[in-house]
N, C-alpha and C positions, 0 to 999 in steps of 0.2 A: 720349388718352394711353394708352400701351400697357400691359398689367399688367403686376404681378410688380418693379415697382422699386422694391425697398430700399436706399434709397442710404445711410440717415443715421438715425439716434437724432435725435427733436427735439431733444436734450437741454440742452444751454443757450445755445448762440448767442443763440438768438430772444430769452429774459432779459435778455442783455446788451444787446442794440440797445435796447431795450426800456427800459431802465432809462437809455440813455444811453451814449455811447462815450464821454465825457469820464470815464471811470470806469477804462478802458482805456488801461494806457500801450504807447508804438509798436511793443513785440514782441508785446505781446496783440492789439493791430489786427491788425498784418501775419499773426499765428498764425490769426486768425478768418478776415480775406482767402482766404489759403491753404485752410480749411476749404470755406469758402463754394466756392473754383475747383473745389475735390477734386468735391465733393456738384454742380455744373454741369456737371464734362469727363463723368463716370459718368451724367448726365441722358440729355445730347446723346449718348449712344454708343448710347441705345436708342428716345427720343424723335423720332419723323420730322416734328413737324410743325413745330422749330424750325429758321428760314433762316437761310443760308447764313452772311449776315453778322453770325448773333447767336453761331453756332458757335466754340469756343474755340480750333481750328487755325486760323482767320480772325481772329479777335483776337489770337492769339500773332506772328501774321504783320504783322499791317499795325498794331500798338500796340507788341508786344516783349511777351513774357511777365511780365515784371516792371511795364507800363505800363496793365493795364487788371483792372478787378476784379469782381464782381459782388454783389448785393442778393440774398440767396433769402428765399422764406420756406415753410416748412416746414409739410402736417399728415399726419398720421399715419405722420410719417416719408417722404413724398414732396414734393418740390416744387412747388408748385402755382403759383408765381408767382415769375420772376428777372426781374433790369437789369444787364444788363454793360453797363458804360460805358469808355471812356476817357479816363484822368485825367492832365493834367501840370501843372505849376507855370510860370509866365513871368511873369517880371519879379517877382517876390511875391505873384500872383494863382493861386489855386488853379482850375483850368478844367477842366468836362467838355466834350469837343465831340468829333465823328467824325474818327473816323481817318482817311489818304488811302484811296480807292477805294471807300470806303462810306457810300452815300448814306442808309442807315436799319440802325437797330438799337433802340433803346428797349426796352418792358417785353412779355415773354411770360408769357401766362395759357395755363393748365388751366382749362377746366369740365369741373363733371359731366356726361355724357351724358345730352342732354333735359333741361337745367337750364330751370326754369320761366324767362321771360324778365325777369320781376320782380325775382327772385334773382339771376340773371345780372348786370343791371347793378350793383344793388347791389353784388355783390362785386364788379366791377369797379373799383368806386370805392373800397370796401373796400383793398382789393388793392392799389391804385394809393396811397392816402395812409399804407398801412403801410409801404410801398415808399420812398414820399419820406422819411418819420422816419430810418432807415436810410441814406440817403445821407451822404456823409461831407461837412462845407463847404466850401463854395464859391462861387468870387467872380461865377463866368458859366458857364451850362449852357446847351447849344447841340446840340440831339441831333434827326433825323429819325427817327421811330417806322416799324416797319414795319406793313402794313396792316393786319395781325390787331386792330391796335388802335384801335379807331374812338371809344373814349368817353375821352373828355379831362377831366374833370367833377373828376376829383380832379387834377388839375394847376390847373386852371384858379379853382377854389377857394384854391389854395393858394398864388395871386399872378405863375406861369407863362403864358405868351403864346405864341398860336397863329398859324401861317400855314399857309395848303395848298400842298402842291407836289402835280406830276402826273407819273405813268410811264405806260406805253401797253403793256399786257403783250395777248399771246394766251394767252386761256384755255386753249384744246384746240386741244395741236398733234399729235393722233393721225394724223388721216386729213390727210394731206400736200397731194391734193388739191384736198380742200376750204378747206385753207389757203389752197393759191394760187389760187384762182378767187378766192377772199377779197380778195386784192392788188387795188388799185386798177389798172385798167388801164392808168397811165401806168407803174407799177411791175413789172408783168408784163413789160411791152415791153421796160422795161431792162434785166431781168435776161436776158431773152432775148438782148438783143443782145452783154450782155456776157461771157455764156457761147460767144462769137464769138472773142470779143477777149484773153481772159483761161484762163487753168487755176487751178482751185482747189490748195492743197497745204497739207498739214495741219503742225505739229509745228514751224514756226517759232522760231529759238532766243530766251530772252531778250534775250539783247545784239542781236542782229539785230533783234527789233522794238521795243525801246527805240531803237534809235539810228536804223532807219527814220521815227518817230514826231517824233523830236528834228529831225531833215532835214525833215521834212515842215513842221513848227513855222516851222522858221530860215527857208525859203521863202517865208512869211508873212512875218517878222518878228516872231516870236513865242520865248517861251522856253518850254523842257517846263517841268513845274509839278512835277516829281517826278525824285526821284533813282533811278539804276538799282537802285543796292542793294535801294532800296525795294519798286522795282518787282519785280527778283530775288526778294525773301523772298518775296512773295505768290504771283507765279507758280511756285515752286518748291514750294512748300507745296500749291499748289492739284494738280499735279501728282504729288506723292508722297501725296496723298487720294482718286486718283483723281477729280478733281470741277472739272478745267479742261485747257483746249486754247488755241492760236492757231492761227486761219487765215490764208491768209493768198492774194489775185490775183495772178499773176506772167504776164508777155506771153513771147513767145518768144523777145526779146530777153534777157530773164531779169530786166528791168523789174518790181519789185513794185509796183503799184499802191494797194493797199491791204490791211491786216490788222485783224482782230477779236481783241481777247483775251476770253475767257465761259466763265462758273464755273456749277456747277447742286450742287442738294443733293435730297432726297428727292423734292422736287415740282415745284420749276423749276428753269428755265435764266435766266442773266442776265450781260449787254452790260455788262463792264468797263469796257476801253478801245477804240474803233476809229478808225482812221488811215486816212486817202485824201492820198496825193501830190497837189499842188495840179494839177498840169504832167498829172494823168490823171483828172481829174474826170466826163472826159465818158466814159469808158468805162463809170460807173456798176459801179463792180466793188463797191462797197461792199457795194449791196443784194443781190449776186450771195454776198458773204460771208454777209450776215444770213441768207440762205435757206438756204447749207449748214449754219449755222450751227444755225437748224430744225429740218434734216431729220436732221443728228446727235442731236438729242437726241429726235426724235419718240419714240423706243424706250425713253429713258430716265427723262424727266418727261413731265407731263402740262400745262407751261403755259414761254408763254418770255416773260420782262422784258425789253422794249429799254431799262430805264434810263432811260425819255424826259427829255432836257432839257425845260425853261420856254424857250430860245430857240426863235425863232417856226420858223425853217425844218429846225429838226430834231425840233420836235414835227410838223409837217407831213409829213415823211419816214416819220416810225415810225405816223405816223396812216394814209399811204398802206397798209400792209402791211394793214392790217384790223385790225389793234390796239384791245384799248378802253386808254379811258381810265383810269387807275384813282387816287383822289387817296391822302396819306399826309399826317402830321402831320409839321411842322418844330415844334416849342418847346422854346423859352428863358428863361433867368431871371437879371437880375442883381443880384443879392444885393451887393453891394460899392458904393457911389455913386463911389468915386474911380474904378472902373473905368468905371462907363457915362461918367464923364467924360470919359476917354478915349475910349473909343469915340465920343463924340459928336465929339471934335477930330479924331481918325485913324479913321476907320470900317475901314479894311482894316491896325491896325494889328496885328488876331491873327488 
């Protein structure tokens, strides 16, 4: 954590969680809410080692500024430990769960530098069920953690359930070359030929690769899963951040075969959304994006997330590039029985 940040007086937030928020009526909440974003947006302006999706221009984006909030806790006037979450109400059920396009957000810690490891976890757990008290109720929480967080111990004490998901990130995308000898050779080969077939072209508009995306879908028989608006506020947002791009394969025809959308913050880069036309699969222009994709950010972070799906043949794809594996926590909690009984009758009813 970098020095020199005074963001905030402990002064009594922490009390008031502390003592209880039913003590708290709804302009006192939403007054401390507000506290708590002020004491986060001032964090993240100087803090580099918080990602992309835990950042507040990325939750203003893909939640609404009004729809997501955060847990701090305070010592010596710094932050040492947030949860922005986001929050809506359906049907009378109070729900935390991810917003569209973000696969992990959960809890960031501070350690001390050369924290014994003893200590370390301790606080961790520490940290983590001061963190939960401070949550506001809720009928179903449903949040992917990003990987900084490996000890689950106070979640899981506290009646919370765990599953693993997987992403497939390169560490170290400095040296270019050593990336691509990296590439499985059946992935080499493609990208070769489709640097035959295809031109790269940068700066793709929104509405053009939503609605290339949406075509691509319908050809399936499928429907997008997201709304352009949606899709507009984040790429516009990522954009006026400096901290996102679309690429995008186009034939000579002027044929786009496929586009990548990919955001990066202090230390990686990471795979949005990416689209291949069904009618040009064999060009293999996809992996031909992933690569410029790469080599755009070699200069700017030091590691790139493909987002790896759990589907078998797209973890296979990103597994080809030289990718490790890297696992992340999904948990959940539901606090409500009339809800899980729903859930149990409509499983895909939220």
């Amino acid at each position: 954590m970098k020095e020199g940040i005074n963001i905030v007086e402990k002064a009594s937030q922490r009390q008031l969680i502390e003592e209880g928020m039913q003590g708290l009526d709804l302009v006192g909440y939403e007054s401390l809410m507000q506290k708590n974003k002020d004491q986060y947006r001032a964090l993240c302006e100087q803090e580099d080692s918080i990602m992309v999706y835990l950042q507040p221009w990325w939750l203003d984006a893909v939640c609404g500024e009004r729809n997501w909030e955060v847990q701090i806790i305070l010592s010596s006037g710094r932050i040492i430990a947030a949860w922005p979450y986001f929050k809506i109400n359906k049907f009378g059920f109070s729900i935390i769960k991810m917003p569209l396009f973000t696969p992990m957000g959960g809890i960031w810690m501070c350690h001390p530098v050369n924290q014994n490891y003893i200590n370390k976890v301790g606080e961790e757990i520490a940290l983590t069920e001061e963190l939960l008290k401070k949550l506001p109720r809720f009928s179903y929480l449903n949040q992917g953690f990003n990987y900084q967080y490996t000890n689950w111990l106070g979640l899981h004490w506290n009646g919370y359930e765990q599953y693993t998901r997987y992403s497939y990130v390169l560490d170290d995308i400095s040296n270019l070359d050593q990336v691509f000898e990296g590439f499985h050779k059946n992935k080499r080969g493609n990208i070769r030929k489709s640097e035959k077939l295809v031109r790269v072209g940068f700066d793709l508009s929104a509405g053009a690769f939503y609605e290339f995306h949406r075509q691509a879908l319908l050809k399936m028989g499928k429907k997008i899963s997201y709304s352009f608006s949606s899709f507009k506020r984040l790429h516009d947002a990522a954009i006026a951040q400096g901290k996102g791009r679309i690429i995008f394969a186009i034939d000579q025809k002027q044929n786009i075969h496929s586009a990548l959308f990919f955001v990066w913050d202090a230390r990686s880069a990471y795979t949005i959304i990416s689209v291949t036309a069904p009618e040009f699969l064999n060009s293999y222009s996809l992996s031909l994006l992933f690569y410029e994709a790469i080599k755009f950010c070699s200069n700017r972070v030091k590691s790139f997330d493909f987002e790896g799906s759990m589907a078998r043949g797209v973890e296979l794809s990103y597994r080809y590039f030289g990718a490790r594996q890297r696992p992340f926590f999904a948990i959940s909690k539901k606090t409500s029985k009339l809800f899980s009984l729903l859930l149990l009758i409509k499983n895909e009813l939220f």
